[in-house]
One Martini backbone bead per residue (centre of mass of N, CA, C, O) as a GRO file, in nm:
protein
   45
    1UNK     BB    1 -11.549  -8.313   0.885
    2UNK     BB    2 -11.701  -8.078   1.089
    3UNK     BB    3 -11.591  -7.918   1.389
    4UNK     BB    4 -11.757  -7.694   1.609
    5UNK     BB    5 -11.644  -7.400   1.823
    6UNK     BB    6 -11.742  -7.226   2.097
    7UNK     BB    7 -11.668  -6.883   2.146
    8UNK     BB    8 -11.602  -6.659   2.281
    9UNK     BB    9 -11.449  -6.336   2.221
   10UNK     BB   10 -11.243  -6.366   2.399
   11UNK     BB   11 -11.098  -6.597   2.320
   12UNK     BB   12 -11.094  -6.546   2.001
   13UNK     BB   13 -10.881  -6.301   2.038
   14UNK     BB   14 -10.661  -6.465   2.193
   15UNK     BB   15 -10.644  -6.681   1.942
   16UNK     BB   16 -10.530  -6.456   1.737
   17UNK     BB   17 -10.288  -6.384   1.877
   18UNK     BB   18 -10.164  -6.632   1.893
   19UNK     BB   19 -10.129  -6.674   1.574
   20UNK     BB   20  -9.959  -6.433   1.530
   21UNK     BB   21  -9.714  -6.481   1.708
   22UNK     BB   22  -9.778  -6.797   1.633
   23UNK     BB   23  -9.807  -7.052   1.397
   24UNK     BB   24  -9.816  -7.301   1.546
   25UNK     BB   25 -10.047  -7.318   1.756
   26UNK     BB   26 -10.258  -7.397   1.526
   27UNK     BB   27 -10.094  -7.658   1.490
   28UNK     BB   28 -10.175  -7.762   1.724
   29UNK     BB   29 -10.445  -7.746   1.816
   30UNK     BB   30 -10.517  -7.943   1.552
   31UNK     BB   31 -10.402  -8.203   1.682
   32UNK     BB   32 -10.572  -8.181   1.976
   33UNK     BB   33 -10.848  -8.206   1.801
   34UNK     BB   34 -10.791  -8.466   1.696
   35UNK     BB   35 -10.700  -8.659   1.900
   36UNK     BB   36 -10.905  -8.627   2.075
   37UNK     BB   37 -11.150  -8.763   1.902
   38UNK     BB   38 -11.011  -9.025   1.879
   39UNK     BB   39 -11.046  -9.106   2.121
   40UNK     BB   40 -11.351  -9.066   2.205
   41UNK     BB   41 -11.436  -9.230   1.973
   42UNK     BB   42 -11.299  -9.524   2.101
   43UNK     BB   43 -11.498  -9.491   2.377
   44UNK     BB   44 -11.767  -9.526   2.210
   45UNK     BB   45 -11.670  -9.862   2.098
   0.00000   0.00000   0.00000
């Protein structure tokens, strides 16, 4: 399954910045919404 977020072109720009720089931070963001989605998937059971 796959999830998209839609994000403006700043936001985009800023998160390619930051994984330029910081290569675990794409790997943080995908356990936050991963995470998420379970913790939400969980509240609507």
């Amino acid at each position: 399954m796959t999830i998209t977020i839609r994000l403006t072109k700043v936001e985009y720009e800023m998160l390619k910045e930051l994984q330029k720089k910081d290569k675990r931070y794409k790997k943080g963001l995908e356990e936050k919404v991963i995470s998420d989605l379970k913790i939400d998937y969980a509240m609507i059971i």
